[in-house]
C-alpha positions as protocol buffer text, in pm:
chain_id: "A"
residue {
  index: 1
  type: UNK
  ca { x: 977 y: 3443 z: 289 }
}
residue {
  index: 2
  type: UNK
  ca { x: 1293 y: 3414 z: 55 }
}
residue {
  index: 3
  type: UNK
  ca { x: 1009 y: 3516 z: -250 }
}
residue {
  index: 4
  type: UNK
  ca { x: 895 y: 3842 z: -73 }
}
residue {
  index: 5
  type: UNK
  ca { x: 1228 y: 3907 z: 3 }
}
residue {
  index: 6
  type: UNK
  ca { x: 1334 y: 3896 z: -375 }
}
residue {
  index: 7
  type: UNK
  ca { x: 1070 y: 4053 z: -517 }
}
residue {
  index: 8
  type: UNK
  ca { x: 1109 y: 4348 z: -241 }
}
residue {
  index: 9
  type: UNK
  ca { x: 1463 y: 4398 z: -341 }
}
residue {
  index: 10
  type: UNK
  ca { x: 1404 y: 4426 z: -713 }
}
residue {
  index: 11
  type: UNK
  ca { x: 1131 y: 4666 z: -642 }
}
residue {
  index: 12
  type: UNK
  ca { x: 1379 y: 4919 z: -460 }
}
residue {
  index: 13
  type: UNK
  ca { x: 1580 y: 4885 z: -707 }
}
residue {
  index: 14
  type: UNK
  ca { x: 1381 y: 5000 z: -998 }
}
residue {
  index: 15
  type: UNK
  ca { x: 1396 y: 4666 z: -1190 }
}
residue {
  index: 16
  type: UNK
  ca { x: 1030 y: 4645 z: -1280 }
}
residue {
  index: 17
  type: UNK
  ca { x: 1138 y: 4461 z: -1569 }
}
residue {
  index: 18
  type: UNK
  ca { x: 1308 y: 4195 z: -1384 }
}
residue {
  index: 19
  type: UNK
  ca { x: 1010 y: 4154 z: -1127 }
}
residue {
  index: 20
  type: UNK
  ca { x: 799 y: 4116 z: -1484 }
}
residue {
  index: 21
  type: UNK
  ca { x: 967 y: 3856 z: -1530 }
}
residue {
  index: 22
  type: UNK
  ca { x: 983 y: 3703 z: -1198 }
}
residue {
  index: 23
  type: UNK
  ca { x: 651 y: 3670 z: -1162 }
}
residue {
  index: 24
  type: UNK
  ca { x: 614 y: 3511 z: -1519 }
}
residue {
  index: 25
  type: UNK
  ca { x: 890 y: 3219 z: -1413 }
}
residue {
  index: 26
  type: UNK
  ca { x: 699 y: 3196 z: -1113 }
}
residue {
  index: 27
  type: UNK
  ca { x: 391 y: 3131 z: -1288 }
}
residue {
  index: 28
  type: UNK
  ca { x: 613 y: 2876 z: -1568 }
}
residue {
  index: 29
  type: UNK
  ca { x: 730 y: 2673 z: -1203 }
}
residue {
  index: 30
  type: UNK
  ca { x: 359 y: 2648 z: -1072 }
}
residue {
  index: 31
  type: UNK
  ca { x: 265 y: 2481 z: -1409 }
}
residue {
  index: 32
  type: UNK
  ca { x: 519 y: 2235 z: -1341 }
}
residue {
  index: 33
  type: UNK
  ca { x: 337 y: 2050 z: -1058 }
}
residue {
  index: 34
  type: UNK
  ca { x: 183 y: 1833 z: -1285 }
}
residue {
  index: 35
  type: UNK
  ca { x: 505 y: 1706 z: -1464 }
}
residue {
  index: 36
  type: UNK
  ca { x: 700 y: 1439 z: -1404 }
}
residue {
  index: 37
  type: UNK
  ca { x: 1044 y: 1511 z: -1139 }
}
residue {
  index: 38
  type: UNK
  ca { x: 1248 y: 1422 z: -1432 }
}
residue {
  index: 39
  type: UNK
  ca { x: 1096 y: 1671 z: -1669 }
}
residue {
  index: 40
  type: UNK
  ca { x: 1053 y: 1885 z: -1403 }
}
residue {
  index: 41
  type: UNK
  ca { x: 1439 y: 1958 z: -1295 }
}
residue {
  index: 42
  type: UNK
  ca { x: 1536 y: 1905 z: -1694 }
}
residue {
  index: 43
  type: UNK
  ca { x: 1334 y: 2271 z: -1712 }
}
residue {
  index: 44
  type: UNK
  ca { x: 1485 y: 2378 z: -1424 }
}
residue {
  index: 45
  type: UNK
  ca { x: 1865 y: 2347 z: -1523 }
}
residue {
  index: 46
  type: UNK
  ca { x: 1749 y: 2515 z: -1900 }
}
residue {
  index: 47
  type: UNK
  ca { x: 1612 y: 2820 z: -1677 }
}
residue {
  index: 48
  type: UNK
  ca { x: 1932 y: 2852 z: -1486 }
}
residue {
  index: 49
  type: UNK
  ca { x: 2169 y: 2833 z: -1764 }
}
residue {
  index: 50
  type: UNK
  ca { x: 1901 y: 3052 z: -1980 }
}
residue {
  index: 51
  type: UNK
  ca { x: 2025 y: 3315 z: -1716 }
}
residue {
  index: 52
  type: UNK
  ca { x: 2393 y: 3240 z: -1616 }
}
residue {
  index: 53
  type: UNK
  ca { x: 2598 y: 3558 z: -1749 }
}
residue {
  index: 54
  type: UNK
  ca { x: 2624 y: 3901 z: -1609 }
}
residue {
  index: 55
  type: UNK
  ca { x: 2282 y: 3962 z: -1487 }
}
residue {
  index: 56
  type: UNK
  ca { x: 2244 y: 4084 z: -1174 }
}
residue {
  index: 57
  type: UNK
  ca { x: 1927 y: 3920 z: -1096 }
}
residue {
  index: 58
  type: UNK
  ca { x: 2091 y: 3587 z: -1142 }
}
residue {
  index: 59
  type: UNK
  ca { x: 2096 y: 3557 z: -779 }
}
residue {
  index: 60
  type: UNK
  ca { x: 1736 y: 3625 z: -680 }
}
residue {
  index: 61
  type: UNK
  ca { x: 1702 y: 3377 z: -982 }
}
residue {
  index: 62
  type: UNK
  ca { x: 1903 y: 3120 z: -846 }
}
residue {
  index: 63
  type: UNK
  ca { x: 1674 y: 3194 z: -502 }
}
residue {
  index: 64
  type: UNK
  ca { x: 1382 y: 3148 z: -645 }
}
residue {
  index: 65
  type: UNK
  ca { x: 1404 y: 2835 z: -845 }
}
residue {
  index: 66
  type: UNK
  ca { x: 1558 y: 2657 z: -577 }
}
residue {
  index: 67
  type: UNK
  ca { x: 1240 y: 2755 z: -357 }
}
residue {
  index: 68
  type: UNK
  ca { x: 1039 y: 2591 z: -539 }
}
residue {
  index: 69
  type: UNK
  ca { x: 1192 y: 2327 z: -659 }
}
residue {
  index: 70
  type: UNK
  ca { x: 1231 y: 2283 z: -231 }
}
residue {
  index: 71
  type: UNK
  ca { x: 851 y: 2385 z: -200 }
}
residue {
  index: 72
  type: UNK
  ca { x: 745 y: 2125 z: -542 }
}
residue {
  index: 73
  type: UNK
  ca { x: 925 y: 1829 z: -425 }
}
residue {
  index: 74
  type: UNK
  ca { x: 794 y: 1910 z: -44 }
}
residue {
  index: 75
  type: UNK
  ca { x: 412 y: 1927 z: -189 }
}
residue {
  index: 76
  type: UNK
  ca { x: 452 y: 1605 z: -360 }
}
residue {
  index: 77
  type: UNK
  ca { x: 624 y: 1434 z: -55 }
}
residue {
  index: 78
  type: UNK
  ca { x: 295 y: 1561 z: 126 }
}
residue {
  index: 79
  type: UNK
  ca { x: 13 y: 1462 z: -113 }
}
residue {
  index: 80
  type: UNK
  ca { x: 192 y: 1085 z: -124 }
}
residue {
  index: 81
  type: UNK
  ca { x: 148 y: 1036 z: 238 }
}
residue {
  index: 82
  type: UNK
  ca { x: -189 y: 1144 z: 201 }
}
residue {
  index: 83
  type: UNK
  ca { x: -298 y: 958 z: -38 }
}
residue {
  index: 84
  type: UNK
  ca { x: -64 y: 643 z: 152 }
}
residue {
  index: 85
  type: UNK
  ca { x: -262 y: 738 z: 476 }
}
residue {
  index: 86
  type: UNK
  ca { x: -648 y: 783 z: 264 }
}
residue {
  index: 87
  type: UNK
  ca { x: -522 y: 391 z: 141 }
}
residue {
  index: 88
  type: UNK
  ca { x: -730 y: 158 z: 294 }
}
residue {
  index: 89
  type: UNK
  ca { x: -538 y: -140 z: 462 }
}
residue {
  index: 90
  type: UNK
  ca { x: -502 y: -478 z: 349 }
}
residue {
  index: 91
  type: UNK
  ca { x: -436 y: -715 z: 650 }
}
residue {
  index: 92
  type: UNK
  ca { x: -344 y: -1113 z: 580 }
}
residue {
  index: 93
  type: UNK
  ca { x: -455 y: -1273 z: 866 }
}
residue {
  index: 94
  type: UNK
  ca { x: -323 y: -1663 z: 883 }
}
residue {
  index: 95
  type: UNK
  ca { x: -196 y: -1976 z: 1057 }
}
residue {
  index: 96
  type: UNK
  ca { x: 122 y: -2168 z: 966 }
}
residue {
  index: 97
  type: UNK
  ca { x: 317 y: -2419 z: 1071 }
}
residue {
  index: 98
  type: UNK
  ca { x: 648 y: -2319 z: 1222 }
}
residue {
  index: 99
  type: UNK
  ca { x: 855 y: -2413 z: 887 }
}
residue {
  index: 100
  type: UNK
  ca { x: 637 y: -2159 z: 747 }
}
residue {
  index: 101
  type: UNK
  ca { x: 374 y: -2394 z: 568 }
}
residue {
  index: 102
  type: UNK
  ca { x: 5 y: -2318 z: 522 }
}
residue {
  index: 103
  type: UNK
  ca { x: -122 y: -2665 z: 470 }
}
residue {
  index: 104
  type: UNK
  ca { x: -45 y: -2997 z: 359 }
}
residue {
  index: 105
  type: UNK
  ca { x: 26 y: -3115 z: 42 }
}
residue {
  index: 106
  type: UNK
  ca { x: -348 y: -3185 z: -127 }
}
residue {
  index: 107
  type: UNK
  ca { x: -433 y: -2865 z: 120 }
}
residue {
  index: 108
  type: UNK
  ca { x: -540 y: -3107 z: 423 }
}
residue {
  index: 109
  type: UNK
  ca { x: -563 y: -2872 z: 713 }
}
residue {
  index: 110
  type: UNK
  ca { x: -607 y: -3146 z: 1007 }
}
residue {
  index: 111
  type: UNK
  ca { x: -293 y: -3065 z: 1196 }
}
residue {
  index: 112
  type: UNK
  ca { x: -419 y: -2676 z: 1205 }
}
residue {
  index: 113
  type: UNK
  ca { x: -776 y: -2778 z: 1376 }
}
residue {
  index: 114
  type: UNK
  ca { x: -631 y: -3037 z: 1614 }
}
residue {
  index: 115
  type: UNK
  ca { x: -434 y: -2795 z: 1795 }
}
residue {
  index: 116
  type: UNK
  ca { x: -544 y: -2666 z: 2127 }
}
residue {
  index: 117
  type: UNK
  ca { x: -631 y: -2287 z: 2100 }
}
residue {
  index: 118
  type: UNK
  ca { x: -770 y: -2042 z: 2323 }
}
residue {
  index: 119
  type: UNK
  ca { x: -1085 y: -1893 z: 2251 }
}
residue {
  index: 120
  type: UNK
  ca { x: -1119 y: -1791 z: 1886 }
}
residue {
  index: 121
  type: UNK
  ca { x: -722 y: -1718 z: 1843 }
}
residue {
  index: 122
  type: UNK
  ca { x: -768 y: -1333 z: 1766 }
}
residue {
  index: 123
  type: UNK
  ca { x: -1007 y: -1395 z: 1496 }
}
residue {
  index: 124
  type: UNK
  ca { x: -1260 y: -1126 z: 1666 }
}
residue {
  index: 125
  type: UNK
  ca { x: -1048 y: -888 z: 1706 }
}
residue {
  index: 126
  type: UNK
  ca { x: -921 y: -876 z: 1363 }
}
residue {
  index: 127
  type: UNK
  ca { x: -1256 y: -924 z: 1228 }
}
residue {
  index: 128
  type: UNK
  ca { x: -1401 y: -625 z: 1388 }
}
residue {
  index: 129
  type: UNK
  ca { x: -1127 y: -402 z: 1253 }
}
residue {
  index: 130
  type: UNK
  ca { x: -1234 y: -509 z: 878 }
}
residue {
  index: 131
  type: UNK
  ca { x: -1555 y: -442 z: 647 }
}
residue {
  index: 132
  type: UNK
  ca { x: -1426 y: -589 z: 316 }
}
residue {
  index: 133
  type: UNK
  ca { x: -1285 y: -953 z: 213 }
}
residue {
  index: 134
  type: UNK
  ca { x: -1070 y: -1079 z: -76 }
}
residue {
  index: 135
  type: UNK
  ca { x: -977 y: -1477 z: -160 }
}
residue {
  index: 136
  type: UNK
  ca { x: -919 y: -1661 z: -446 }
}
residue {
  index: 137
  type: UNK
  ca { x: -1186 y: -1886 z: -577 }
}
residue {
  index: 138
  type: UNK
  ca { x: -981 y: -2222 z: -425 }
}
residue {
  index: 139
  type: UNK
  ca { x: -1002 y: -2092 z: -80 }
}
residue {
  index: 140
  type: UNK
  ca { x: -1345 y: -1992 z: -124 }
}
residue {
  index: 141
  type: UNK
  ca { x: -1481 y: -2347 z: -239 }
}
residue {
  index: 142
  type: UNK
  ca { x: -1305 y: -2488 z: 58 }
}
residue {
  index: 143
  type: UNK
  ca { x: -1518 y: -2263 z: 291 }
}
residue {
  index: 144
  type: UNK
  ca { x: -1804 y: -2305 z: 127 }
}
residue {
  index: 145
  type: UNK
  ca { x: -1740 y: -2676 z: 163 }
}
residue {
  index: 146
  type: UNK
  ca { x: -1635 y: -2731 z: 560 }
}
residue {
  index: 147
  type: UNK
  ca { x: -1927 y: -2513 z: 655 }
}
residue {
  index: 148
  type: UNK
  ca { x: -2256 y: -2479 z: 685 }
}
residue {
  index: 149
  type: UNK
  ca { x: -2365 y: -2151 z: 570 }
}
residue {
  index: 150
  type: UNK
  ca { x: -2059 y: -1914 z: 425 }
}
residue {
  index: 151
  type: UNK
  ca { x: -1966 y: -1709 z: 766 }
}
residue {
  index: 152
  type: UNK
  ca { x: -1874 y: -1426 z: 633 }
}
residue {
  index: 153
  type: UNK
  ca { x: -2165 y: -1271 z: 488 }
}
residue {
  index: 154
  type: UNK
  ca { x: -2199 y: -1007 z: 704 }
}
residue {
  index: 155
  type: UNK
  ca { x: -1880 y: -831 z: 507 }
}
residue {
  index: 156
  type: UNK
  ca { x: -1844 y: -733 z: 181 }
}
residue {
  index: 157
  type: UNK
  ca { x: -1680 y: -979 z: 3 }
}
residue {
  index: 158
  type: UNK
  ca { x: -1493 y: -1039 z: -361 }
}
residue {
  index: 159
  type: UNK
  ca { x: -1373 y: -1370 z: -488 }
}
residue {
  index: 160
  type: UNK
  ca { x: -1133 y: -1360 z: -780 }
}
residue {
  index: 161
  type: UNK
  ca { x: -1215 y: -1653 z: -998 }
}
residue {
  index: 162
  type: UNK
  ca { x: -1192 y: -1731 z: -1415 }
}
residue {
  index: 163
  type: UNK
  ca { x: -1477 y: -1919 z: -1400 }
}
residue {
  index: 164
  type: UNK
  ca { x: -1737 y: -1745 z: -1198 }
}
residue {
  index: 165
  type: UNK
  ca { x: -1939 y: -1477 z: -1259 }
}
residue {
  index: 166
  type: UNK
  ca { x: -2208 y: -1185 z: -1113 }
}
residue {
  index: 167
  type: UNK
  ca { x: -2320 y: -1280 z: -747 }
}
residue {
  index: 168
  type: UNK
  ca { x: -2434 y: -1597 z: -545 }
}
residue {
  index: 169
  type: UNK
  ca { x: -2583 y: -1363 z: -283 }
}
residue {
  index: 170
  type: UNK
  ca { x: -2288 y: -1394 z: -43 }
}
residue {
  index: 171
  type: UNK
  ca { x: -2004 y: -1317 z: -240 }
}
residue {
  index: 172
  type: UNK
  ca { x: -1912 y: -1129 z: -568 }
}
residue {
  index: 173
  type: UNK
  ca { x: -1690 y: -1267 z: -835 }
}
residue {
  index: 174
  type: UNK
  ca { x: -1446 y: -1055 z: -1005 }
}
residue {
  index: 175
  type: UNK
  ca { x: -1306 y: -1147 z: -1345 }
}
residue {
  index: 176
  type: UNK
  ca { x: -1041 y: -850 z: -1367 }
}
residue {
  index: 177
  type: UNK
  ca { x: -700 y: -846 z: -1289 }
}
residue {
  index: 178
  type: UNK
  ca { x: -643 y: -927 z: -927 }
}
residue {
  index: 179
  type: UNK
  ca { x: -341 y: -617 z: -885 }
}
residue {
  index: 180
  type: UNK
  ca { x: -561 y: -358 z: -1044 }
}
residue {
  index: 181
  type: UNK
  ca { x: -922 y: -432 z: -883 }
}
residue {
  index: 182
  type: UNK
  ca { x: -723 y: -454 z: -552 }
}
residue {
  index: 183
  type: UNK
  ca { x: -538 y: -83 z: -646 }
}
residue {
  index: 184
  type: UNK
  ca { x: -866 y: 16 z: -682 }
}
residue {
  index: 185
  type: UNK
  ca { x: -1046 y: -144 z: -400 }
}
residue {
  index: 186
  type: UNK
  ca { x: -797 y: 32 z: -179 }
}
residue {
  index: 187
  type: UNK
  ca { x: -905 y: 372 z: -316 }
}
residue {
  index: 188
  type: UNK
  ca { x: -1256 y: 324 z: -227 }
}
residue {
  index: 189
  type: UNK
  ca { x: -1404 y: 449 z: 135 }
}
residue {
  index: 190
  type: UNK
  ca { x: -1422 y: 144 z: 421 }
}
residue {
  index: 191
  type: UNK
  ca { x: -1216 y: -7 z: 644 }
}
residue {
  index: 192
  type: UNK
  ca { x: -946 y: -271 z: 651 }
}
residue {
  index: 193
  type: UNK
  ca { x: -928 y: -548 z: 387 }
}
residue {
  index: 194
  type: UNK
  ca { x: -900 y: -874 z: 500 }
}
residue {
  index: 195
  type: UNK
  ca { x: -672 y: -1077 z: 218 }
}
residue {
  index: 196
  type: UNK
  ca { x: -786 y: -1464 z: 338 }
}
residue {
  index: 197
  type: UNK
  ca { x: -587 y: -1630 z: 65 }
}
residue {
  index: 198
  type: UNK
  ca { x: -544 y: -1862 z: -92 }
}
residue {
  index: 199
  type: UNK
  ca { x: -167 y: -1886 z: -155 }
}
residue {
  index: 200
  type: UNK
  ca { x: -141 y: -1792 z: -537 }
}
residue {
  index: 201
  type: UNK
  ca { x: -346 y: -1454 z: -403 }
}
residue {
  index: 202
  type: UNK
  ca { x: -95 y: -1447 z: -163 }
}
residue {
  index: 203
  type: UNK
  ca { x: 204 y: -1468 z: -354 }
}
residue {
  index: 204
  type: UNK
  ca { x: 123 y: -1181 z: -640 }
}
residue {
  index: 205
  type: UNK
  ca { x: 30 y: -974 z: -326 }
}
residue {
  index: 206
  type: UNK
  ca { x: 334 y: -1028 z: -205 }
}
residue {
  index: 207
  type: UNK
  ca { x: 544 y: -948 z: -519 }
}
residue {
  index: 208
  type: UNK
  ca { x: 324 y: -593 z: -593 }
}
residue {
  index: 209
  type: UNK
  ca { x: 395 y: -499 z: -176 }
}
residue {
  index: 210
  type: UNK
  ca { x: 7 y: -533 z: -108 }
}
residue {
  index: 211
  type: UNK
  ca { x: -24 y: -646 z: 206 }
}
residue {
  index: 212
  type: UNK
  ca { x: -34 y: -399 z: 504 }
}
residue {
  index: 213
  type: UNK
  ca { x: 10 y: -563 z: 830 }
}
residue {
  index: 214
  type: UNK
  ca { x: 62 y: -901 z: 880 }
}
residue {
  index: 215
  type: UNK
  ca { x: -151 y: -1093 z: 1185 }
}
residue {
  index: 216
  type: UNK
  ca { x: 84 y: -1454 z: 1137 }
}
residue {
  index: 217
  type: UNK
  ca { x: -48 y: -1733 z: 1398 }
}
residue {
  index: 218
  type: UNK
  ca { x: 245 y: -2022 z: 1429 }
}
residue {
  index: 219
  type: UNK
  ca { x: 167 y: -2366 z: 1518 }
}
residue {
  index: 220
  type: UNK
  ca { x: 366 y: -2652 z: 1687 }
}
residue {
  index: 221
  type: UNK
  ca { x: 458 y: -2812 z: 1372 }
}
residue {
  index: 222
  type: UNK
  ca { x: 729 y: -2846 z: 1169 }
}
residue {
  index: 223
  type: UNK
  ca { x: 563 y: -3001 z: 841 }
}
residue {
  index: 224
  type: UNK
  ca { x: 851 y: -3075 z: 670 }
}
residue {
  index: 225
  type: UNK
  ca { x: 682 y: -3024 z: 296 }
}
residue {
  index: 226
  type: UNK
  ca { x: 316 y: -2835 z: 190 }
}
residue {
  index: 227
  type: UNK
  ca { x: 242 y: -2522 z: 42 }
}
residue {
  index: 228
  type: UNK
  ca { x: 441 y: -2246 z: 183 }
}
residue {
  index: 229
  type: UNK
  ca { x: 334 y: -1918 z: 305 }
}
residue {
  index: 230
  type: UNK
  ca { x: 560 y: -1710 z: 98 }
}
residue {
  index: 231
  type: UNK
  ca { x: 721 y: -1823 z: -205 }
}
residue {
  index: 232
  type: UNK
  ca { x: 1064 y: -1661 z: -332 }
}
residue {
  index: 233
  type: UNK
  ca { x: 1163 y: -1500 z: -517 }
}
residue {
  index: 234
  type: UNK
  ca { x: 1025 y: -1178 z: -303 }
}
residue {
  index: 235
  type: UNK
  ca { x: 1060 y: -846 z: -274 }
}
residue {
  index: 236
  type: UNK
  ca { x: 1266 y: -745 z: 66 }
}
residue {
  index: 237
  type: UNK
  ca { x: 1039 y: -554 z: 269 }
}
residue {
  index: 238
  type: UNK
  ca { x: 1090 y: -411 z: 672 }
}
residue {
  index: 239
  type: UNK
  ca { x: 877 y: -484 z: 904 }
}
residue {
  index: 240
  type: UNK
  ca { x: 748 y: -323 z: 1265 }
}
residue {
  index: 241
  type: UNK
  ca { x: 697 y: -540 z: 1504 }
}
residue {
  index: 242
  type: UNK
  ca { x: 345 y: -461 z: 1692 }
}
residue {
  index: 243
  type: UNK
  ca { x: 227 y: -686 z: 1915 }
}
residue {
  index: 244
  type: UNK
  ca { x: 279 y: -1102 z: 2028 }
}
residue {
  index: 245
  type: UNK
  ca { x: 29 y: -1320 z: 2202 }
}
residue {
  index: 246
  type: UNK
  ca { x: -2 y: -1651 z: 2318 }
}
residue {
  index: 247
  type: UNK
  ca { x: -379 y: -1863 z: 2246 }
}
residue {
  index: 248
  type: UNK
  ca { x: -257 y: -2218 z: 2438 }
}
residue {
  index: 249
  type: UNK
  ca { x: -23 y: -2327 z: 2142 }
}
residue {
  index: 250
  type: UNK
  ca { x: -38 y: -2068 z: 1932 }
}
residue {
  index: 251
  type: UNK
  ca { x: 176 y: -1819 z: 1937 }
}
residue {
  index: 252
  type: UNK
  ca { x: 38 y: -1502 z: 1724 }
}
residue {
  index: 253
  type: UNK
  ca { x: 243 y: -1180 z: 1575 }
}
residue {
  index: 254
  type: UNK
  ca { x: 122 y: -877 z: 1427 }
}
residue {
  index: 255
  type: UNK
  ca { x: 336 y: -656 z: 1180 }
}
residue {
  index: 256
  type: UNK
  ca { x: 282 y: -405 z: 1011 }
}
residue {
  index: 257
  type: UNK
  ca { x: 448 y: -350 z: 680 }
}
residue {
  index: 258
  type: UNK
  ca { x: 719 y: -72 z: 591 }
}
residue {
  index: 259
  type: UNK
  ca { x: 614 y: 104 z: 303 }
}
């Protein structure tokens, strides 16, 4: 609106010259979507002291670079939240004890089975909402090892390991850097990502603000000592509370992450 208005003015006026030029700067500010902000408003104070002086155009100017500078920084708040809302999720779905410890020291789980649930504590639910797995290649021996078939072949699922490589039929291994593939994973088309663990998958997660909504089931235990669930230092990050159920002793939340 303030751009017709400009370029209406200058044509009553006679200055065909000026409305050249307009539409060349115009032009100039369009090839600056690709720039960096910094670069970006670096050019733009150049171009307003390039025509600070007697001119009587410097107003319409003045008008038009700040419209799009407005309408530049409003197209680049809008293609962020797309591409934040095209993200795929990555949930962390896990129990700890009420000290905030994942397991025991030598990663005994015993005190995590014994207690009384209800039903399958959630798992369902969050399982349905997800069509892709990540954990480290620790967590995945252990499941592979208490079980008797891997349960989770049904989903796609990647296993970040040194050692490891190709396919076992189940699972894939991945040999690149864990922040990256994940970066990327996220990009692709699919559902939720379930990020199982184990907790040095966890922790660089939790440093490079990858995890999306947190599903947190507490025990009745204080441990006292183990591995802990998050270890500091860590970035400060808000949280929105969602939901909180009870399963017999557990008591589950669900967050999901400010980004």
């Amino acid at each position: 609106m303030a751009a017709s208005l400009v370029v209406l003015g200058l044509f009553f006026c006679g200055r065909f010259d000026e409305l050249s030029q307009f539409f060349f700067h115009l032009v100039e500010i369009f090839l600056c979507f690709g720039i960096p902000n910094t670069v970006f408003y670096f050019v733009r104070l150049i171009f307003l002291f390039y025509h600070v002086g007697d001119s009587p155009q410097l107003l319409a100017y003045l008008l038009i670079v700040e419209l799009y500078v407005f309408v530049y920084t409003r197209c680049l708040r809008i293609m962020d939240e797309r591409v934040a809302m095209m993200a795929r999720e990555i949930v962390l779905f896990i129990a700890a004890s009420l000290d905030g410890f994942i397991a025991k020291e030598g990663d005994d789980l015993d005190w995590l089975h014994e207690t009384e649930g209800e039903g399958d504590n959630g798992f369902s639910e969050m399982y349905e909402s997800i069509d892709t797995i990540i954990m480290g290649k620790k967590t995945y021996d252990y499941v592979v090892r208490v079980t008797d078939s891997f349960p989770h072949s049904d989903r796609k699922c990647y296993v970040f390991s040194r050692s490891e490589q190709g396919s076992d039929g189940d699972v894939e291994f991945v040999n690149e850097d864990v922040i990256e593939f994940t970066k990327k994973l996220k990009q692709r088309e699919g559902s939720k990502i379930w990020m199982v663990g184990g907790a040095h998958l966890l922790d660089a997660f939790m440093k490079e603000k990858l995890i999306d909504e947190i599903i947190i089931t507490i025990t009745p235990h204080i441990l006292g000592s183990g591995i802990p669930l998050f270890k500091a230092p860590n970035p400060e990050l808000s949280l929105t509370l969602l939901e909180v159920k009870r399963y017999n002793q557990f008591a589950q939340m669900h967050y999901k992450v400010k980004h």
